[in-house]
C-alpha positions in Angstrom: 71.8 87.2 137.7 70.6 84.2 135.8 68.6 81.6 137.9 69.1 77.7 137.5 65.2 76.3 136.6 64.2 72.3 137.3 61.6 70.4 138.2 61.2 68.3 141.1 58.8 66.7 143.1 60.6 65.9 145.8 59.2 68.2 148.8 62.4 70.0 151.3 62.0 70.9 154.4 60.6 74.9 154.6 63.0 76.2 156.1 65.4 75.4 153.3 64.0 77.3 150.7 62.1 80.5 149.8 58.5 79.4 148.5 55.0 80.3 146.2 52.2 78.5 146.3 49.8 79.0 143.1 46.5 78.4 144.3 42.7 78.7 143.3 40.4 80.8 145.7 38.7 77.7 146.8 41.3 75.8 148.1 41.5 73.2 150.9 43.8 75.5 153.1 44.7 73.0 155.4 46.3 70.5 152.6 49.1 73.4 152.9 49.7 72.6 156.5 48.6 76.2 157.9 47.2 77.2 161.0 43.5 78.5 161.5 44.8 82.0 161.6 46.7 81.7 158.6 43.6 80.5 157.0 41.0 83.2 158.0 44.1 85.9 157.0 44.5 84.4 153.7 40.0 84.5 153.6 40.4 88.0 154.8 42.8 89.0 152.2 41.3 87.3 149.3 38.0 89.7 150.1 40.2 92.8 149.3 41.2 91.2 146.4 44.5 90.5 147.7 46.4 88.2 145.0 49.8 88.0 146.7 49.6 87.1 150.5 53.2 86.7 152.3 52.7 84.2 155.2 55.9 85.4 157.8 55.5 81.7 159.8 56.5 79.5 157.8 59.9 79.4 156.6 62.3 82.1 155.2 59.8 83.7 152.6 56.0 82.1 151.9 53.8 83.4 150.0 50.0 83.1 148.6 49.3 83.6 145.0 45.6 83.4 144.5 43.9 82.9 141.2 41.6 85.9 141.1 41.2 86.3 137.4 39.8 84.4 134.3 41.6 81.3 133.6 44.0 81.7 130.8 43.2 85.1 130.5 46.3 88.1 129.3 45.4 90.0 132.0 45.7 86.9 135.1 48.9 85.5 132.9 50.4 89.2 133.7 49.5 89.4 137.3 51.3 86.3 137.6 54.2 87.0 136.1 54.2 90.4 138.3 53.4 88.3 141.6 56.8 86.6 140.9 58.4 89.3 140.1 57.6 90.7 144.0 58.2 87.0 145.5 61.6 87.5 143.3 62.3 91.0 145.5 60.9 88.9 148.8 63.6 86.1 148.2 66.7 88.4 147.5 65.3 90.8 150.7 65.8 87.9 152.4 69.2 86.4 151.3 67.4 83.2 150.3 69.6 81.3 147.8 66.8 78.6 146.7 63.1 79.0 146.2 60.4 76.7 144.7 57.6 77.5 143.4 54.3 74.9 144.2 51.6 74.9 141.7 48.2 73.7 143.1 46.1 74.6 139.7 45.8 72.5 136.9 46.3 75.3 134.7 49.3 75.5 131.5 50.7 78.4 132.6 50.4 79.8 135.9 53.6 77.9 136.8 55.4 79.0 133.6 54.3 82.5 133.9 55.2 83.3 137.7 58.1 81.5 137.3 58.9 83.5 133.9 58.9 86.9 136.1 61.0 85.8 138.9 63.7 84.4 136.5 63.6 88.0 134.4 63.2 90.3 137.9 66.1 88.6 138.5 68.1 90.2 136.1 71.3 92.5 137.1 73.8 94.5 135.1 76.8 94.8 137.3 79.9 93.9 135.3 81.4 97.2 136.2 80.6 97.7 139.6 83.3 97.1 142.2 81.3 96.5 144.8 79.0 94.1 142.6 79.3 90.9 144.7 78.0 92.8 147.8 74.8 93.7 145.2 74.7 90.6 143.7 71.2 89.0 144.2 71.1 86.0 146.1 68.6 83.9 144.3 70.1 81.3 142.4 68.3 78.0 141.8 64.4 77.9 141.4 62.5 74.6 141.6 59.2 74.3 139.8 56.9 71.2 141.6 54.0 71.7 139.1 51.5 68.9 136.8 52.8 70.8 133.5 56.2 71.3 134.0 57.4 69.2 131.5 61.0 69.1 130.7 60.1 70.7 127.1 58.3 73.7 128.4 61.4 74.1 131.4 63.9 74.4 128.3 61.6 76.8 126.5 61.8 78.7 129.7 65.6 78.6 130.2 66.2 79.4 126.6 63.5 82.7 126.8 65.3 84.0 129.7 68.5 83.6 128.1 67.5 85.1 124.9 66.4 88.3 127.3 69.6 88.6 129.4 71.6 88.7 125.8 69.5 91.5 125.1 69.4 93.5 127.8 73.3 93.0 128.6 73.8 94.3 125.0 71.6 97.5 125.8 73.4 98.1 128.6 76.8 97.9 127.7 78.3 101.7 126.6 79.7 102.1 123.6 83.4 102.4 124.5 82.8 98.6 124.9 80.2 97.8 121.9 80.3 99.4 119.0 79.5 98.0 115.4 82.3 95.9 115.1 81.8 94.5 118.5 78.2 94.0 118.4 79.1 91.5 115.2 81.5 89.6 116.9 78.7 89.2 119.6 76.9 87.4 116.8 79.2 85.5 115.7 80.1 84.0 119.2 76.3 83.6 120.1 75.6 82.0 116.5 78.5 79.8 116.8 77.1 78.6 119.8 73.2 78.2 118.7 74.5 76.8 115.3 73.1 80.0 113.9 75.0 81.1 110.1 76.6 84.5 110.5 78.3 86.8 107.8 79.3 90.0 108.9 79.7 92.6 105.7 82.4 95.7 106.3 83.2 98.5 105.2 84.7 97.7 101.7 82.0 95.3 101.0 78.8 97.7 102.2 80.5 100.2 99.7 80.7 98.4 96.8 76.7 97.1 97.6 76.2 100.6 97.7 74.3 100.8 101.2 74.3 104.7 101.0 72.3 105.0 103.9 74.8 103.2 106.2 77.4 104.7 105.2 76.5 108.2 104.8 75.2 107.9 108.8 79.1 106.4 109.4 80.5 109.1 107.5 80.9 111.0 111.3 82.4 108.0 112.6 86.3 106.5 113.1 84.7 102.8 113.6 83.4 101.6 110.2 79.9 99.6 110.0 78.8 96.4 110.1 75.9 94.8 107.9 75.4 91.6 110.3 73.5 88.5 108.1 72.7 85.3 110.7 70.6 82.6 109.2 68.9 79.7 111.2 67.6 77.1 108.8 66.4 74.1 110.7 65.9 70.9 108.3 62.4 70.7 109.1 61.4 74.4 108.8 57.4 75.0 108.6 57.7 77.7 106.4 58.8 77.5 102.7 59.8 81.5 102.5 61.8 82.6 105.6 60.6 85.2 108.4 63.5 88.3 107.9 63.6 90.2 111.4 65.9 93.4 110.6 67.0 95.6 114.0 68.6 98.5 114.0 71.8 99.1 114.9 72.8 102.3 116.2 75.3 101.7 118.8 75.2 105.1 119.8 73.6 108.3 118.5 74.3 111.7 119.2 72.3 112.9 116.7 75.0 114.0 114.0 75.5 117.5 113.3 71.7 117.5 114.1 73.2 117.4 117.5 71.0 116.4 120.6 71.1 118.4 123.6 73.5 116.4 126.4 69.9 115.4 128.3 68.7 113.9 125.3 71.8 112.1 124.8 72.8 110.2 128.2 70.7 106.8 127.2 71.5 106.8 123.5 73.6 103.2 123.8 69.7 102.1 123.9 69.5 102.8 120.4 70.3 99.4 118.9 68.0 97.8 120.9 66.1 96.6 118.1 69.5 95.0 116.5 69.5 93.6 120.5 65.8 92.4 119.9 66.2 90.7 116.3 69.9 89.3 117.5 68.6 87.7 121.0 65.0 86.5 119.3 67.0 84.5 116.0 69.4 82.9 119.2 66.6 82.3 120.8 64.3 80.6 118.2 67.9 78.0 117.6 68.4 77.8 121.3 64.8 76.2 121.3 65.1 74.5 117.8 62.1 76.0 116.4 61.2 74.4 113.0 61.2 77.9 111.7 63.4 79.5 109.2 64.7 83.2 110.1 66.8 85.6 109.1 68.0 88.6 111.1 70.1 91.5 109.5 71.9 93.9 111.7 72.7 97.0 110.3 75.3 98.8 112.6 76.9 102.1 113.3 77.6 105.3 115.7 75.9 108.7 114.1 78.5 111.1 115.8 79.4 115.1 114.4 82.7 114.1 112.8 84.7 115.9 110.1 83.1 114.2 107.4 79.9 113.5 109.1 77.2 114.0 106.6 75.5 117.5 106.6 71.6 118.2 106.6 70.7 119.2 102.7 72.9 115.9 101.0 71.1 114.0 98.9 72.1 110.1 99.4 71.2 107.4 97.2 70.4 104.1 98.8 70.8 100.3 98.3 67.7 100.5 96.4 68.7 103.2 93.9 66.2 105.9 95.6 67.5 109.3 96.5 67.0 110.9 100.0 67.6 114.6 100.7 68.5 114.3 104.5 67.1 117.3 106.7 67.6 115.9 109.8 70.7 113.8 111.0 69.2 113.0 113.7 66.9 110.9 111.5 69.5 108.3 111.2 67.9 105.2 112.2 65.5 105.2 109.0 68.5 105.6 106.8 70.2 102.6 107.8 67.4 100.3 108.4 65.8 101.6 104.6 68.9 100.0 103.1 68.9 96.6 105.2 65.0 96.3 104.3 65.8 96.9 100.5 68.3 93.8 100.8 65.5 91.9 102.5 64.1 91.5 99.4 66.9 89.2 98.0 65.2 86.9 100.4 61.7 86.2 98.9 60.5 86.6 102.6 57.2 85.5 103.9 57.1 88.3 105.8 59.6 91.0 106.9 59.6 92.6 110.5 61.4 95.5 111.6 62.6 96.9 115.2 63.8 100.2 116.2 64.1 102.9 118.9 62.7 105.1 115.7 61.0 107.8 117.4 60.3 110.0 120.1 56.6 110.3 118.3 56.0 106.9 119.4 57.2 106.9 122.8 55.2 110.1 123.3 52.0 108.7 122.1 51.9 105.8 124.0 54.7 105.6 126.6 56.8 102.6 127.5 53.3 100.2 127.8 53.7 99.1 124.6 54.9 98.8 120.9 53.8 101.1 118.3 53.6 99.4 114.7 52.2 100.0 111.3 52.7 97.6 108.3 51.9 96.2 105.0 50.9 92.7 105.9 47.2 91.1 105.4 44.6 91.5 108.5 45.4 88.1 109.2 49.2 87.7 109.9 48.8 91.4 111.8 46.0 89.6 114.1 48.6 86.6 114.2 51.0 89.4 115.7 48.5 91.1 118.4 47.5 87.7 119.3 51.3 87.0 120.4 52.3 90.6 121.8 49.0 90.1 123.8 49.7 86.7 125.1 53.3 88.2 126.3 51.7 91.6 127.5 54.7 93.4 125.1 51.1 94.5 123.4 50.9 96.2 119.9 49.3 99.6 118.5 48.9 99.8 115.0 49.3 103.2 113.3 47.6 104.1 110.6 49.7 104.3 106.8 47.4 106.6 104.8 49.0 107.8 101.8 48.2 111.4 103.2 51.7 111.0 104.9 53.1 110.0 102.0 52.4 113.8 101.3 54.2 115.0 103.9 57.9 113.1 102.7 57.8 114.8 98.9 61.0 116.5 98.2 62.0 119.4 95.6 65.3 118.2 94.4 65.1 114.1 95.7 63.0 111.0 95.2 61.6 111.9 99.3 62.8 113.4 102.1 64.1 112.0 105.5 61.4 113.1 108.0 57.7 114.4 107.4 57.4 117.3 109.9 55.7 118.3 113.0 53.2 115.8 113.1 52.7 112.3 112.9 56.5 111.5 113.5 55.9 108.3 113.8 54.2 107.4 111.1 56.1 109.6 109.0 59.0 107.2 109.5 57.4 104.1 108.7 55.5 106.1 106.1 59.8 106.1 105.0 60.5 102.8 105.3 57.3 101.8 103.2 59.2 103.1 100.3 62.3 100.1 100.6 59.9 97.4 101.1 58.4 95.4 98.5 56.9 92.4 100.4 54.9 92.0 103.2 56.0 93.9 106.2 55.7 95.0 109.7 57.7 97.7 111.9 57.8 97.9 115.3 58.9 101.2 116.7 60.1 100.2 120.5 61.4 103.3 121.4 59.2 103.5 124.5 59.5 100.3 126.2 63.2 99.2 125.2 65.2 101.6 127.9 63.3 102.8 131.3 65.1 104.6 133.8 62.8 103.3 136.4 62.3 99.8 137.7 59.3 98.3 136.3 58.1 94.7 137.4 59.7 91.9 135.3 61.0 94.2 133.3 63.6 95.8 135.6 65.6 99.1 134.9 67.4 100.3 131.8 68.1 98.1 129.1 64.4 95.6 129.2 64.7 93.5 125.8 61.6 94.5 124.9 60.2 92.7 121.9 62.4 89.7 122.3 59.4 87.8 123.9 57.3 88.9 121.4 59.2 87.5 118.5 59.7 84.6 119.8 56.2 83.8 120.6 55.1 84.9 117.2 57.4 82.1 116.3 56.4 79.7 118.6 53.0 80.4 117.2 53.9 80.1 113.5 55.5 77.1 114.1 52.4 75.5 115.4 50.5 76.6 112.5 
């Protein structure tokens, strides 16, 4: 459930709302009106480190956040945004339907950043549960009484919210509802809204382009794919070559005839969660009028075992001219995001960044803690890009791109091979994709954090958007620069 953000600082009477108080450890307690008691709890809890203290007295829900780390540091930003993800739980526990959070530092971001993970705790998918207005949490407007909250950075908030809902509800919708074609028209209703350019290629059009990627992973399916272009352009756009964010698109994947066992099949709506990530972060970047040019391109399709599905030992040639000799189906995601990165050339980009639920290799390695990545860009931009996941705690691992796995892609009869072996899966891929790019370039294998089955702060359950922040502050960021 989305959650209505303002300002205001006009005080209410407690027992009207649900409330947080940001404080430093020093504080003059009594300026918050509490008892001696209260006080020498809140001293005796700040001794064991205690950074969230819930006061039962006063009011519905009250709580204690106490600054107990560096100021401005990644790790206090991210205990804040986890301290209102728990007030979030303590509000909805107790049917509040208001709550305010009262910032008593004089900090930039400890409002923005605890208010930031109750609005995203607050998420729920229950569009098709009968019961879902029993379920439905009750928090619905939060008030923000803080020195920096400015009616820029309370837009910037609404609008990064947003942008994560989008993505999240597109994860978690089942394919029976969003498939390729569907997940265009998404675009085109969300950039008609944002004033976002969208062209959607089909079928007819992808063929004579010659995607062969795309459509030799479609060949399985009865929908027919979707090659999603949407263009943001602002007049005053810091950059003279355009940042091209390409997601993949696999609305479903059961693996082709390189069928997956049923286990390994139940989440695979998740696996265009990187078309979710690029789709959500361009409508986001519009929704806040960044003065940055993007481009996003969504290439989309099921990989089902259908009559004409195509077979491990084809050899496909792709948008680029290259030939592939496919050995696993189940390697599909590289086949259709190789052909969108080859048209991302046409673009004379400044710098190209890919997402994808590529790999088990990747979510293996590192779990769902962060995003695994490897790329062509200079030292400089990739710093540029820690820098951001860091500040956003969606936090990137580079892989290494030694030509030694270049090795491990050589086939007999075609120009390389779709996957690299038992080891280095990961890399393997990318190692792929290196092969379609011919600018600088990033890719950001999300396969660990973008679907959880268990609740996880902020982030929730399921379908998280991961990566969407990211972008977005790595946009933010350029457009400073």
């Amino acid at each position: 459930m989305s959650v209505k953000i303002h300002h205001t600082d006009k005080a209410q009477p407690v027992t009207s709302e649900a409330r947080m108080h940001l404080v430093s450890k020093d504080h003059k307690w009594t300026d918050l009106g509490l008892e001696k008691e209260e006080i020498d709890y809140i001293k005796s809890q700040i001794k064991k480190e205690k950074g969230l203290i819930q006061l039962g007295s006063l009011g519905m829900v009250n709580v204690i956040c106490v600054d107990l780390g560096e100021k401005d540091s990644v790790k206090r930003r991210e205990s804040l945004r986890k301290s209102g993800a728990t007030f979030c739980g303590m509000v909805n526990g107790a049917g509040a339907k208001a709550a305010r959070i009262i910032d008593h530092t004089d900090s930039a971001y400890d409002w923005f950043d605890a208010a930031e993970g109750l609005a995203l705790a607050n998420y729920q998918f229950l569009k098709y549960r009968k019961d879902s207005g029993k379920e439905q949490n009750s928090l619905d407007t939060l008030a923000i009484q803080a020195k920096h909250a400015g009616d820029e950075q309370l837009h910037r908030l609404n609008c990064l919210v947003a942008s994560v809902f989008w993505a999240r509800d597109l994860v978690n919708e089942p394919v029976n509802t969003l498939d390729a074609i569907r997940l265009a028209d998404e675009a085109e209703v969300r950039g008609k809204q944002a004033g976002i350019k969208v062209e959607v290629l089909n079928k007819s059009k992808l063929e004579s382009l010659k995607f062969g990627g795309l459509l030799a992973v479609n060949l399985g399916s009865q929908t027919p794919p979707t090659f999603t272009i949407m263009e943001y352009k602002p007049k005053k756009a810091v950059n003279k070559k355009p940042i091209v964010l390409v997601g993949k698109g696999v609305v479903y994947d059961t693996g082709g005839l390189s069928l997956k066992p049923t286990a390994g099949m139940d989440t695979m709506k998740c696996d265009m969660a990187g078309a979710a990530a690029v789709m959500a972060a361009i409508y986001g970047a519009a929704s806040m009028e960044l003065p940055v040019h993007v481009v996003a391109l969504i290439p989309a399709t099921d990989n089902r075992p259908g009559e004409m599905a195509y077979t491990n030992g084809d050899v496909i040639t792709m948008y680029n001219g290259m030939t592939v000799e496919v050995l696993n189906t189940d390697a599909e995601g590289r086949m259709i995001l190789a052909d969108a990165l080859a048209y991302a050339g046409k673009y004379d980009p400044e710098v190209v960044l890919d997402f994808a639920t590529l790999t088990g290799a990747a979510a293996a390695a590192i779990g769902q803690y962060g995003i695994v990545c490897m790329g062509t860009a200079d030292d400089k931009v990739k710093k540029e890009m820690k820098v951001a996941g860091d500040e956003v705690y969606e936090r990137l691992v580079e892989f290494p791109l030694w030509d030694e796995y270049k090795e491990l892609l050589k086939s007999d009869i075609a120009d390389l091979k779709n996957i690299g072996g038992p080891v280095g899966g990961a890399i393997t891929a990318g190692k792929f994709l290196e092969h379609f790019v011919s600018y600088p370039w990033m890719h950001f294998d999300i396969a660990g954090p973008a679907f959880i089955k268990g609740p996880d702060t902020y982030r929730g359950k399921n379908g998280t958007g991961s990566a969407v922040r990211f972008i977005l502050n790595y946009l933010e960021n350029r457009a400073k620069k």
